[in-house]
Biopython code that builds the backbone (N, CA, C, O; Angstrom):
import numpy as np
from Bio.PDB.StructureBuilder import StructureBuilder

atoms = [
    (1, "UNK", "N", (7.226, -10.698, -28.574)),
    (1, "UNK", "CA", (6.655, -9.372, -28.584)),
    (1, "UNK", "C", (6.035, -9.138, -29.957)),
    (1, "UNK", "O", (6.377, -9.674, -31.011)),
    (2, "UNK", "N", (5.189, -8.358, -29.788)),
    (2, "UNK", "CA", (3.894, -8.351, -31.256)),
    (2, "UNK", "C", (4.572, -7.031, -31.712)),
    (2, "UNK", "O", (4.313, -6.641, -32.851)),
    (3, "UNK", "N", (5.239, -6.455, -31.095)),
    (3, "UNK", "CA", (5.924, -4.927, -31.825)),
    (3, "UNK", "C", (7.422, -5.160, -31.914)),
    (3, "UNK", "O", (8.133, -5.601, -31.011)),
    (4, "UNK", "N", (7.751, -4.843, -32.987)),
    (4, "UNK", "CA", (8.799, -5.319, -34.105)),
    (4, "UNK", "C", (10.043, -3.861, -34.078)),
    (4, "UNK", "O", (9.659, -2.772, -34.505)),
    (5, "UNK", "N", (11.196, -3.992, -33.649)),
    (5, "UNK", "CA", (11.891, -3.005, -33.719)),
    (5, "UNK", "C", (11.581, -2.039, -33.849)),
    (5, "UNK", "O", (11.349, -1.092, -33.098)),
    (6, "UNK", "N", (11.519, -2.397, -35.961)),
    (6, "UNK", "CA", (10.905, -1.533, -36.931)),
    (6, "UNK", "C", (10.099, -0.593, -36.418)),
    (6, "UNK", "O", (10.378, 0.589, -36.219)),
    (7, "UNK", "N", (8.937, -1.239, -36.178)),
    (7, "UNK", "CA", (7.818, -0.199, -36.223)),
    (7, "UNK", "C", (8.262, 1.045, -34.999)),
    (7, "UNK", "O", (8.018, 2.251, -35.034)),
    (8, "UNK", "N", (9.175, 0.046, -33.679)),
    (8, "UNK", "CA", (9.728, 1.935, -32.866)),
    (8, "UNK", "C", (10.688, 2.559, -33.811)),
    (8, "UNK", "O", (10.956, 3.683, -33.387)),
    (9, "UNK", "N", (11.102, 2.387, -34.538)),
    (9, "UNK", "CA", (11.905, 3.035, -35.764)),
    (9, "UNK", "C", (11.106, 3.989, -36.482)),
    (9, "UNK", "O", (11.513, 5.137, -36.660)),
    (10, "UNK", "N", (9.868, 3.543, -36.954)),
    (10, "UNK", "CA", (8.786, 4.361, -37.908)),
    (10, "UNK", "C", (7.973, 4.940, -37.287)),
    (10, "UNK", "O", (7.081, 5.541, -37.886)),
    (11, "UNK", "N", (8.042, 4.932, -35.793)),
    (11, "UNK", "CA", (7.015, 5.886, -35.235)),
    (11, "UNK", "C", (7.504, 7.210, -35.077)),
    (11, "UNK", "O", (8.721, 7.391, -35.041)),
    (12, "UNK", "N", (6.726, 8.140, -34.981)),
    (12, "UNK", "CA", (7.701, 8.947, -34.758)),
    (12, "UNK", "C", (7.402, 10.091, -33.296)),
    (12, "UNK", "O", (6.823, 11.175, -33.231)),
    (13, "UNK", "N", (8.023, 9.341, -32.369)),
    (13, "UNK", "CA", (8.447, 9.439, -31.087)),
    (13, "UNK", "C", (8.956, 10.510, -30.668)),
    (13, "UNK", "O", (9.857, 10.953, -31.380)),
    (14, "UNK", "N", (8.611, 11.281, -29.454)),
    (14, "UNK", "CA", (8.470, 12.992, -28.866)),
    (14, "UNK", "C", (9.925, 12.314, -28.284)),
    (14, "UNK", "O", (10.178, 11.120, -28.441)),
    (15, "UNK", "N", (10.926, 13.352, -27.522)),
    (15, "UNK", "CA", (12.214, 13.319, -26.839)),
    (15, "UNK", "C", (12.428, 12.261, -25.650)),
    (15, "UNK", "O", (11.854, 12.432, -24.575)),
    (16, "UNK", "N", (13.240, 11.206, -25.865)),
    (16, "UNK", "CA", (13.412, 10.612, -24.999)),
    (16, "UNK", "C", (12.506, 8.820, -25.238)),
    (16, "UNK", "O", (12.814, 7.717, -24.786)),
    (17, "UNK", "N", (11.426, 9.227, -26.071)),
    (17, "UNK", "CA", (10.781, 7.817, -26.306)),
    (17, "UNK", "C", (10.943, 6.872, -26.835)),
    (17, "UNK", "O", (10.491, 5.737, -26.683)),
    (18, "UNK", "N", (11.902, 7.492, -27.783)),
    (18, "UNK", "CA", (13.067, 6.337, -28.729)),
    (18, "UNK", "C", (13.601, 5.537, -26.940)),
    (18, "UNK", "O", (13.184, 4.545, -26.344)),
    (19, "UNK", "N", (14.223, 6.137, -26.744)),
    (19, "UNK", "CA", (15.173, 5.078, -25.556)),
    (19, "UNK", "C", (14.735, 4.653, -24.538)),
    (19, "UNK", "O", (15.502, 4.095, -23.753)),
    (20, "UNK", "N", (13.294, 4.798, -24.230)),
    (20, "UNK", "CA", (12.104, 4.139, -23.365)),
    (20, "UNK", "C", (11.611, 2.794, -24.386)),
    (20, "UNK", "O", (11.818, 1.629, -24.049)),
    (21, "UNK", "N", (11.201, 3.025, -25.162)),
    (21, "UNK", "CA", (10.855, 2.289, -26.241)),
    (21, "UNK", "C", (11.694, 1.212, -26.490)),
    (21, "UNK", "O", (11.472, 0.063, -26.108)),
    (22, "UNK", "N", (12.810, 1.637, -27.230)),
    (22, "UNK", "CA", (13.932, 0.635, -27.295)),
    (22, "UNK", "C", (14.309, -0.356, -26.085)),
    (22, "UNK", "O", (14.439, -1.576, -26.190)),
    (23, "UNK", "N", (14.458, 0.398, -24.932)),
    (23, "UNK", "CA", (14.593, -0.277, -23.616)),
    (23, "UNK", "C", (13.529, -1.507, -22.951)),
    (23, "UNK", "O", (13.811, -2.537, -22.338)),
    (24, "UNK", "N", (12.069, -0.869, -23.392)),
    (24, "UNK", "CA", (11.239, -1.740, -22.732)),
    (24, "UNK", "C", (11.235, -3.163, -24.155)),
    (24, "UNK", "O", (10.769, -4.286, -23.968)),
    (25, "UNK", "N", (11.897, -2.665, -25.525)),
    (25, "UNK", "CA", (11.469, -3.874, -26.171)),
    (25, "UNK", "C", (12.705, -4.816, -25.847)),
    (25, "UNK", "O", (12.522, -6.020, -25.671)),
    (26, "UNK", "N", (13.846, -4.299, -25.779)),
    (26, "UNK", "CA", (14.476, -4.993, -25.206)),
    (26, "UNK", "C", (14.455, -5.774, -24.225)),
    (26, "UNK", "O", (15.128, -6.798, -24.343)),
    (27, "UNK", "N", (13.821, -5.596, -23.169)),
    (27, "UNK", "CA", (13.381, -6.145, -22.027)),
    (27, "UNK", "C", (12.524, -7.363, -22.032)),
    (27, "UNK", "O", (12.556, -8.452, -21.459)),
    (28, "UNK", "N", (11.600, -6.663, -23.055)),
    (28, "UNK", "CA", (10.516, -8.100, -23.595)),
    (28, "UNK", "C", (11.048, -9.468, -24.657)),
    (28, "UNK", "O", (10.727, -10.635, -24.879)),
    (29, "UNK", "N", (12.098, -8.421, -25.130)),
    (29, "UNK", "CA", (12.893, -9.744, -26.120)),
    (29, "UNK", "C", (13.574, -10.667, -25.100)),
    (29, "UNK", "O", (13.395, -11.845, -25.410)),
    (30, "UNK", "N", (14.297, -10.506, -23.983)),
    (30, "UNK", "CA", (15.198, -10.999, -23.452)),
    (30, "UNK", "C", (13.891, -12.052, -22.509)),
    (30, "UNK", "O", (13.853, -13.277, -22.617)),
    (31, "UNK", "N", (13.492, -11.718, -22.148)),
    (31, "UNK", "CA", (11.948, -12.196, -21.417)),
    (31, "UNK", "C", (11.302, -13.240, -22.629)),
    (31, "UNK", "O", (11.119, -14.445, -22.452)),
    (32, "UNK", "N", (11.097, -12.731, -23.493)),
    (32, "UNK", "CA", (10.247, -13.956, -24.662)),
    (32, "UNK", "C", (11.585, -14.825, -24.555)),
    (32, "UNK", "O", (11.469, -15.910, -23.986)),
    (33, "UNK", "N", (12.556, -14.544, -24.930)),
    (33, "UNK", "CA", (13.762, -15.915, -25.149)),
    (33, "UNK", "C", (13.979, -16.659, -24.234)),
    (33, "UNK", "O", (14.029, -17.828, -24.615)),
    (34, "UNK", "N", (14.282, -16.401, -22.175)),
    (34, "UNK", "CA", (14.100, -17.024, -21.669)),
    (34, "UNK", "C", (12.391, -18.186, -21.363)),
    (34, "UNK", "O", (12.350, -19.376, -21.050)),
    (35, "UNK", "N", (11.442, -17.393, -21.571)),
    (35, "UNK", "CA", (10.359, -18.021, -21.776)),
    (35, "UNK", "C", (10.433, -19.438, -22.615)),
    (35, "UNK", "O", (10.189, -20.562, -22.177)),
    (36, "UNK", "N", (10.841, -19.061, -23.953)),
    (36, "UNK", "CA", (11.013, -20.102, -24.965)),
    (36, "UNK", "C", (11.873, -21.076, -24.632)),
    (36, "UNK", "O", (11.608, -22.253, -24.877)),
    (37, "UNK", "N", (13.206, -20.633, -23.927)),
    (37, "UNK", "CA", (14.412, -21.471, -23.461)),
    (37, "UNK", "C", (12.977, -22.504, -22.324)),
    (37, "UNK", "O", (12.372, -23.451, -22.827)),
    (38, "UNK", "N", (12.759, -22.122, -21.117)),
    (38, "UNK", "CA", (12.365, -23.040, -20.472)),
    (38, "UNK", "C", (11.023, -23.713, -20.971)),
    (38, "UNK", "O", (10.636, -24.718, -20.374)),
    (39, "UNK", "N", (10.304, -23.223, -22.017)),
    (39, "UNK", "CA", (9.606, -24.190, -22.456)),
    (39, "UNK", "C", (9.816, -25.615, -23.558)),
    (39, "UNK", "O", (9.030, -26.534, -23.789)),
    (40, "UNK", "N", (11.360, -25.319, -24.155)),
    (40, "UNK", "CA", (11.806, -26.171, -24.284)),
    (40, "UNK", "C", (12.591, -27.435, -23.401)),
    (40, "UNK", "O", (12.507, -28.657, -23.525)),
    (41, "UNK", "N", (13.306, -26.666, -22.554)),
    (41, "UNK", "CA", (13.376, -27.651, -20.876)),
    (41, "UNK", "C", (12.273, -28.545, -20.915)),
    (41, "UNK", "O", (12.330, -29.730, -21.242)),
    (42, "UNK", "N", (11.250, -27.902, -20.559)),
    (42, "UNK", "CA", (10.302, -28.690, -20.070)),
    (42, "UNK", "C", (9.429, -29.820, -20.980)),
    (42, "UNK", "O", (8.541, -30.533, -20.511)),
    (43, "UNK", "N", (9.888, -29.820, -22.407)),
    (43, "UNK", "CA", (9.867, -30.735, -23.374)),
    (43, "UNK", "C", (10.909, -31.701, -23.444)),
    (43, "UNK", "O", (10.793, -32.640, -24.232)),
    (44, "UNK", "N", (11.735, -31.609, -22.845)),
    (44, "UNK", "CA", (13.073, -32.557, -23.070)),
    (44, "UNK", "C", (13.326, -32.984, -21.729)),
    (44, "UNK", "O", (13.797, -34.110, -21.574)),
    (45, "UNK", "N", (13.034, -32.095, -20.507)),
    (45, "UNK", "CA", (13.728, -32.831, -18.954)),
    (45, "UNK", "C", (12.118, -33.376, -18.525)),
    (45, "UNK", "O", (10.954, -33.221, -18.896)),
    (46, "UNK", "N", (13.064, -34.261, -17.283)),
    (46, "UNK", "CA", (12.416, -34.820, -16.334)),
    (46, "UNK", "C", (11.062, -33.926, -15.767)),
    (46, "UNK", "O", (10.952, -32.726, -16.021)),
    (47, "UNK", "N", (10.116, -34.635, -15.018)),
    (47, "UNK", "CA", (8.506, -34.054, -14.512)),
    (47, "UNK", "C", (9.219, -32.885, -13.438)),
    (47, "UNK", "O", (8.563, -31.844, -13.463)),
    (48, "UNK", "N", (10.374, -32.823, -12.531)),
    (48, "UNK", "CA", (10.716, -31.524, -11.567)),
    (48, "UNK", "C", (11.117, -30.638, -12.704)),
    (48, "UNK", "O", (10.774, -29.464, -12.561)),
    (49, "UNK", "N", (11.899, -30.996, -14.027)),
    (49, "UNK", "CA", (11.855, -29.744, -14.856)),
    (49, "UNK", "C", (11.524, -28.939, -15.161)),
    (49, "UNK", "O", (11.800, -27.739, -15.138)),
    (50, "UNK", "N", (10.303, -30.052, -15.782)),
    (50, "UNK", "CA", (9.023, -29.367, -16.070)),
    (50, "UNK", "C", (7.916, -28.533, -15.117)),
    (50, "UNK", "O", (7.020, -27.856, -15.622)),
    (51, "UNK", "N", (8.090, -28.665, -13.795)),
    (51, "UNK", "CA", (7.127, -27.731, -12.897)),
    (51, "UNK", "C", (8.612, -26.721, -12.688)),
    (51, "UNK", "O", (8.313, -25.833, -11.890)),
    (52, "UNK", "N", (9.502, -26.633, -12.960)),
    (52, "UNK", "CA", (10.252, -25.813, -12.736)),
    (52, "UNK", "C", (10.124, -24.650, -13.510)),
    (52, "UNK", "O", (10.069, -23.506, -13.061)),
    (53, "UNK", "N", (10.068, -25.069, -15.001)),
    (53, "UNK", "CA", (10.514, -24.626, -16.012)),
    (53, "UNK", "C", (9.320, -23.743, -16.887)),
    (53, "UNK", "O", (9.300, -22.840, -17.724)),
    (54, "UNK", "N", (8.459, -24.498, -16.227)),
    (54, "UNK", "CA", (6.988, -24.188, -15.962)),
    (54, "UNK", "C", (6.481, -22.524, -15.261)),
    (54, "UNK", "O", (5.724, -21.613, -15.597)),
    (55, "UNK", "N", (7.359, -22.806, -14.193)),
    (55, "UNK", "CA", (7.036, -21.157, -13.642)),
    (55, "UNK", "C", (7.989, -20.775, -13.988)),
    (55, "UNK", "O", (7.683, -19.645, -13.605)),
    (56, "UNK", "N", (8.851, -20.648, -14.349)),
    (56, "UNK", "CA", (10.135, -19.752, -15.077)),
    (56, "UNK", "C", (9.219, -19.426, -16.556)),
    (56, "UNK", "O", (8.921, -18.238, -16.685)),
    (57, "UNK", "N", (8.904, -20.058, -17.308)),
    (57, "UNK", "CA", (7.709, -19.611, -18.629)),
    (57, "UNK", "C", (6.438, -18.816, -18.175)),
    (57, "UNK", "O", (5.891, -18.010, -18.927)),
    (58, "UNK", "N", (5.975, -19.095, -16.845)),
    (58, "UNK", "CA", (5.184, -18.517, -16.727)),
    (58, "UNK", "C", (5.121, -16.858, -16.020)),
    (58, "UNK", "O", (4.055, -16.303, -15.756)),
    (59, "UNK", "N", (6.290, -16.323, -15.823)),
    (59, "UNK", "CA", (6.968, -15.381, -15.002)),
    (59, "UNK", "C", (7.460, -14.578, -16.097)),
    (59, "UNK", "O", (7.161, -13.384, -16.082)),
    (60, "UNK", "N", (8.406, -15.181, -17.371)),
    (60, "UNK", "CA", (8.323, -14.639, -18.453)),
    (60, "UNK", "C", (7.774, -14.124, -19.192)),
    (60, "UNK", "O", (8.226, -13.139, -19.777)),
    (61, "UNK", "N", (6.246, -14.783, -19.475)),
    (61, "UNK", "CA", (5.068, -14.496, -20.256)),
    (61, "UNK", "C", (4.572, -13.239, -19.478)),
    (61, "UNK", "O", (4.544, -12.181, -20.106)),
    (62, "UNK", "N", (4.209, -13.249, -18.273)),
    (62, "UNK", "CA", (3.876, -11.886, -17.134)),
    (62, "UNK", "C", (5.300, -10.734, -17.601)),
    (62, "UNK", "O", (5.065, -9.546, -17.826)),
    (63, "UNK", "N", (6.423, -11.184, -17.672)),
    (63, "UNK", "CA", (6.929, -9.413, -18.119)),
    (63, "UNK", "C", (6.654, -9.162, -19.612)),
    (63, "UNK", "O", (6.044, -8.193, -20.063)),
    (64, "UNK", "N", (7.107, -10.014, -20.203)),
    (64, "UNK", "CA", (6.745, -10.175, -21.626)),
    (64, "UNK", "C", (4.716, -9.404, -22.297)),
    (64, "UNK", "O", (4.321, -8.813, -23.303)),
    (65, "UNK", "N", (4.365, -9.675, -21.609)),
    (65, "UNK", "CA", (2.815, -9.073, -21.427)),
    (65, "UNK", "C", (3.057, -7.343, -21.028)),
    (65, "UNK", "O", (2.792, -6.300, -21.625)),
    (66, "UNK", "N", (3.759, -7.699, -19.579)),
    (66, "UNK", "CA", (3.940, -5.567, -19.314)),
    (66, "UNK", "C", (4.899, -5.160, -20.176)),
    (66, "UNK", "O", (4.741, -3.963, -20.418)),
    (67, "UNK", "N", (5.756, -5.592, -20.704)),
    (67, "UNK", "CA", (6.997, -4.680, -21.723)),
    (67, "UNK", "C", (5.750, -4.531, -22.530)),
    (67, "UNK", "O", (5.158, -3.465, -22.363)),
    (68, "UNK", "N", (5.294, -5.277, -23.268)),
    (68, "UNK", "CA", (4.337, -4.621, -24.603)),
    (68, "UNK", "C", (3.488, -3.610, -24.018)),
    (68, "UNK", "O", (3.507, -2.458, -24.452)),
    (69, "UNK", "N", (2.688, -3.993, -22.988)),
    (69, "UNK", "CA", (1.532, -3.056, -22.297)),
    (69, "UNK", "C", (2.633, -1.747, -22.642)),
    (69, "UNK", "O", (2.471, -1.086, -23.668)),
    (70, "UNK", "N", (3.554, -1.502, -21.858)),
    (70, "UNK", "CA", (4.445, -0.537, -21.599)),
    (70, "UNK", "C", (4.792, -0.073, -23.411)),
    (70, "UNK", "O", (4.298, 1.035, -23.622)),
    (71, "UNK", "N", (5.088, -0.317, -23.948)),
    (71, "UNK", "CA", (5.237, -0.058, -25.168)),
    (71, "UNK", "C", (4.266, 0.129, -26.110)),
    (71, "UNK", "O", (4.476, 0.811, -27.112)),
    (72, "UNK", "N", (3.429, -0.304, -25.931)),
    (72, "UNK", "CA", (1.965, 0.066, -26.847)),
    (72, "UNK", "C", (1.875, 1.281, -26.268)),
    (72, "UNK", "O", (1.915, 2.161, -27.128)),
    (73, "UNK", "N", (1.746, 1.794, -24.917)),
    (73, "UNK", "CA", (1.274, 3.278, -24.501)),
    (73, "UNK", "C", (2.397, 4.077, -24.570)),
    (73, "UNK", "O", (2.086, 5.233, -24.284)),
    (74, "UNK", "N", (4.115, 3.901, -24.947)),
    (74, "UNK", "CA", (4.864, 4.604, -24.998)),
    (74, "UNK", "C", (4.830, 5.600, -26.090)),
    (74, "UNK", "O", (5.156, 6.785, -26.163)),
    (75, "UNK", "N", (4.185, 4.489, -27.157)),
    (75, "UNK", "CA", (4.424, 4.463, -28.567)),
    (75, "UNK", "C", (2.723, 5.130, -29.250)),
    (75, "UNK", "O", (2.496, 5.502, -30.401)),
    (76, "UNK", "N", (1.947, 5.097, -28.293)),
    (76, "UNK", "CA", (0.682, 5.877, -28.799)),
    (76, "UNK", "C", (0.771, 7.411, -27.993)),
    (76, "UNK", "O", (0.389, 8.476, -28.478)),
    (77, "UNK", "N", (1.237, 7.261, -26.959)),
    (77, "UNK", "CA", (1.734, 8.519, -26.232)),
    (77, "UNK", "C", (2.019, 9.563, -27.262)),
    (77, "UNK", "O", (1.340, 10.522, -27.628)),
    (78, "UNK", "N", (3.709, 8.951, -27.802)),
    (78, "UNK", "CA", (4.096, 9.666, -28.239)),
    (78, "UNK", "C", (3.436, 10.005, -29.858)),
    (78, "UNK", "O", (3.846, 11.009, -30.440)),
    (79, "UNK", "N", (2.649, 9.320, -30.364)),
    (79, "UNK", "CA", (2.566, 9.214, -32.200)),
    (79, "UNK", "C", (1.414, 10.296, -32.178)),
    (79, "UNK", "O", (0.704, 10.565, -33.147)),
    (80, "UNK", "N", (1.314, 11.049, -30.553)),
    (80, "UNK", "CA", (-0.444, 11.722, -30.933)),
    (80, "UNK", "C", (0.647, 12.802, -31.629)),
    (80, "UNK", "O", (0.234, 13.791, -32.234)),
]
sb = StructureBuilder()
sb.init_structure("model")
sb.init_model(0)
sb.init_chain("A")
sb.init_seg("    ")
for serial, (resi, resn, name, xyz) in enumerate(atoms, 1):
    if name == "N":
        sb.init_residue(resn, " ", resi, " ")
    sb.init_atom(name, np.array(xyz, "f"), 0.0, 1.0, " ", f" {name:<3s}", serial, name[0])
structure = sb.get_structure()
């Protein structure tokens, strides 16, 4: 994720957007790490790994993409 705790820390967020915010980056962290987990799989296992491990990275990268979407507009929402 390209947005860093921090910065939902320093924004400064209308009622309730702190814990939308927090929630969706959370979501994207847990999503980037499995991503990373199976793209390492697929460097170390066998060729079924790798088409496995393959759409498991690629399913990741797709939430990992909407948590930020979702968080870039949480976070401009609220900073007007």
């Amino acid at each position: 994720m390209k947005t860093e705790f921090k910065d939902i820390l320093d924004t400064p967020l209308k009622e309730g957007g702190f814990t939308i915010a927090s929630k969706i980056h959370s979501m994207g962290g847990k999503a980037e790490r499995i991503a990373q987990h199976a793209k390492k799989k697929q460097e170390e296992d066998g060729e079924f790994a790798k088409f496995h491990a393959s759409n498991i990275e690629d399913w990741m990268q797709e939430i990992v993409a909407m948590a930020q979407e979702a968080l870039d507009f949480q976070m401009e929402k609220d900073a007007r």
